[in-house]
C-alpha angles and dihedrals in degrees: 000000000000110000125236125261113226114223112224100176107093096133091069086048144329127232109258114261111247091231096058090047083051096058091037105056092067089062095062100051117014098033107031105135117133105268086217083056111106097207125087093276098052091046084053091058092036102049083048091056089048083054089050095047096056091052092052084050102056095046083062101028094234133123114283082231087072107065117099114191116228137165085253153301103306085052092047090043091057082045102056100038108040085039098056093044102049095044088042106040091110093070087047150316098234125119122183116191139135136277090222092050108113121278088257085071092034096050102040083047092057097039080053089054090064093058088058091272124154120223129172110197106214114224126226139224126245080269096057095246126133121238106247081212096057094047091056090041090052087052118113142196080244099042104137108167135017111200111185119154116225092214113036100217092230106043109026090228117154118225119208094253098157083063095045083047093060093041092053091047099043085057091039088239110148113237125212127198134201097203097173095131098039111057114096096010112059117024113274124188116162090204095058082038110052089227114159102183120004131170137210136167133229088232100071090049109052094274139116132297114249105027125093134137148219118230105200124171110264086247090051105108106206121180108224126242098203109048119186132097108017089260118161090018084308096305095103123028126197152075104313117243096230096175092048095043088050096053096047085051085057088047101062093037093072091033086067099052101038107039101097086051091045098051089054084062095041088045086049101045088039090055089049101051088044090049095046095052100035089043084048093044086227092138135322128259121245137232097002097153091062130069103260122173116266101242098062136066130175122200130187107215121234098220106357136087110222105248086045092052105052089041087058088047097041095118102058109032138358121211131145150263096216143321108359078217093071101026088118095063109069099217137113104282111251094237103059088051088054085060095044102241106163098189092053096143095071096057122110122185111214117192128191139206 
C-alpha cells in the first residue's frame, strides 16, 4: 500500500474544509441567479452574500459594511494601497512599509514609486522585528499610509502591531495590514488593534481559492481599480461569486469557533516538529525567542541545503523553502536577506494544519 504523502504547506494554501464545500455547491447549481439581479433568484444569492459578509466581519470585529469582497489578497493589497493613495494624495505622497512585508506590498510600493510616490522601506532586526524608533523616526509632515504585516508569510514572526496601531492613531496616520497569515490563526481584532484597512484570503483558512477580502474603516475613501456595475458600494465591480463568497463566510465562521481549540493542535503538532529535528540534530529552529504564529516554523538544516532536503524527503512530506509566490525564482527569499540570515539556503519553512 502506497503511503501517504503529508502535506506541510499550509501557509501557500490550506485543503477546503468539508463543511464549507458542503454550503457552497448549492449555489452553483440550485440558487445561481445573478445577486445584482431584482427578481426572487438574484435576492436568494444576494441575502446568502450578506450572510457571508457578517461572518467575515466577526472573525475580525469590524462592521459588516466594511467588507469589501475581492478575488485575494494581492487584489485587496493593490486596492488598498493604490486606492487610498490616489483618493488621499492631497493630504501627502509618503508611504512607510517593510522590507520583509510579501511581494503583493513590495511590488504595489515601487510601482508607486513610479507615479512620484515616496516609500521608506522599515528594516528589520535578526529576529525579523521592526525597530518602534525607526518607525517614528521614518515618520514625515507628508506620511499618508503605514503598511506592516502581523505574520510575515515566511517566518511566522509577530510584529507588535497593537503598538504600531496606537502609534498610527495617535498621529492620525492610517495603517494598513496584510493579515493573510493571522486570521484564523492568531486573534485579530482591528478595534484592540488600531487597524484601519486589513486584508486576508479564503485560501489560508480552509476556504475557498479566489475569494478574500479588504476590511477598510466606514470614513477610508478608496478609488476603485475595477470599475463597472456599482458592486461592493462601487469599489469592486463586477458579477458576485456567490458560491466563493459563500464558502469564505463559512470559513471564518468555523475559524472563529474553533480557533482556541485549533491553536492547541497547531501548538502540539509545532512542539513536536521543532523537538524531532533539534533532539536529531537534523537543523535548528528559528526565532524562538520571539512570539511567531503557530502554524509556521522555519529550520535551518545541519548538513542539507534546502532543495536538496525536501527532494530527498519527497515521498513522505512536502513543505517550502520560502514564499510559495516566488518558489519559481531560485534565489534567496527576500525576506530572509532583510533579516540578515547567511546560510539561507538551508532554511526550510514548514507550515501545519
Amino acid at each position: 500500500m502506497k503511503k501517504e504523502i503529508t502535506y506541510l504547506d499550509s501557509a501557500s494554501t490550506t485543503k477546503i474544509d468539508p463543511r464549507v464545500l458542503e454550503v457552497m455547491l448549492p449555489y452553483f447549481s440550485d440558487y445561481f441567479g445573478n445577486a445584482s439581479s431584482n427578481h426572487q433568484f438574484g435576492r436568494k444569492s444576494k441575502d446568502a452574500i450578506e450572510k457571508a459578509r457578517k461572518q467575515t466581519a466577526n472573525i475580525i470585529n469590524c462592521d459588516e459594511k466594511e467588507i469589501i469582497f475581492t478575488s485575494g489578497s494581492t487584489e485587496s493589497i493593490n486596492l488598498a494601497i493604490k486606492g487610498y493613495v490616489e483618493s488621499n494624495v492631497s493630504r501627502g505622497n509618503h508611504i512607510i512599509t517593510v522590507k520583509t512585508e510579501h511581494k503583493a506590498v513590495l511590488s504595489t510600493c515601487e510601482y508607486l514609486e513610479t507615479k512620484g510616490f515616496e516609500v521608506t522601506y522599515l528594516d528589520v532586526d535578526e529576529n525579523g522585528l521592526i525597530s518602534l524608533g525607526q518607525l517614528r523616526d521614518s515618520v514625515k509632515d507628508n506620511t499618508l499610509l503605514i503598511v506592516i504585516m502581523p505574520v510575515n508569510n515566511e517566518t511566522g514572526v509577530i510584529q507588535p502591531i497593537k503598538k504600531i496601531g496606537k502609534f498610527c492613531r495617535d498621529r492620525k496616520i492610517t495603517f494598513f495590514c496584510d493579515a493573510t497569515q493571522a486570521v484564523g490563526k492568531i486573534t485579530v481584532d482591528i478595534e484592540e488593534d488600531c487597524i484601519d484597512m486589513l486584508c486576508f484570503s479564503g485560501h489560508k483558512l480552509n476556504g475557498p481559492k479566489g475569494i478574500g477580502v479588504l476590511y477598510k474603516r466606514k470614513d477610508i475613501e478608496l478609488t476603485p481599480l475595477i470599475h463597472g456595475g456599482g458592486q461592493e458600494n462601487g469599489l469592486r465591480g463586477g458579477t458576485y461569486n456567490t458560491p466563493l463568497i459563500v464558502g469564505l463566510g463559512k470559513a471564518c465562521e468555523i475559524a472563529i469557533l474553533e480557533l482556541e481549540k485549533k491553536i492547541q493542535k497547531l501548538n502540539k503538532s509545532r512542539k513536536e516538529i521543532e523537538v524531532f529535528y533539534e533532539d536529531n540534530s537534523i537543523g535548528k529552529v528559528n526565532f524562538k525567542n520571539v512570539k511567531t504564529a503557530p502554524h509556521i516554523i522555519s529550520i535551518t538544516l545541519n548538513n542539507f541545503e534546502a532543495e536538496e532536503y525536501l527532494m530527498l524527503k519527497s515521498k513522505e512530506f512536502v513543505a517550502s523553502t520560502g514564499s510559495a509566490c516566488s518558489s519559481e525564482i531560485i534565489e534567496i527569499s527576500h525576506v530572509l536577506k532583510s533579516i540578515g540570515i547567511k546560510n539561507a539556503k538551508h532554511i526550510i519553512r514548514i507550515s501545519i494544519e
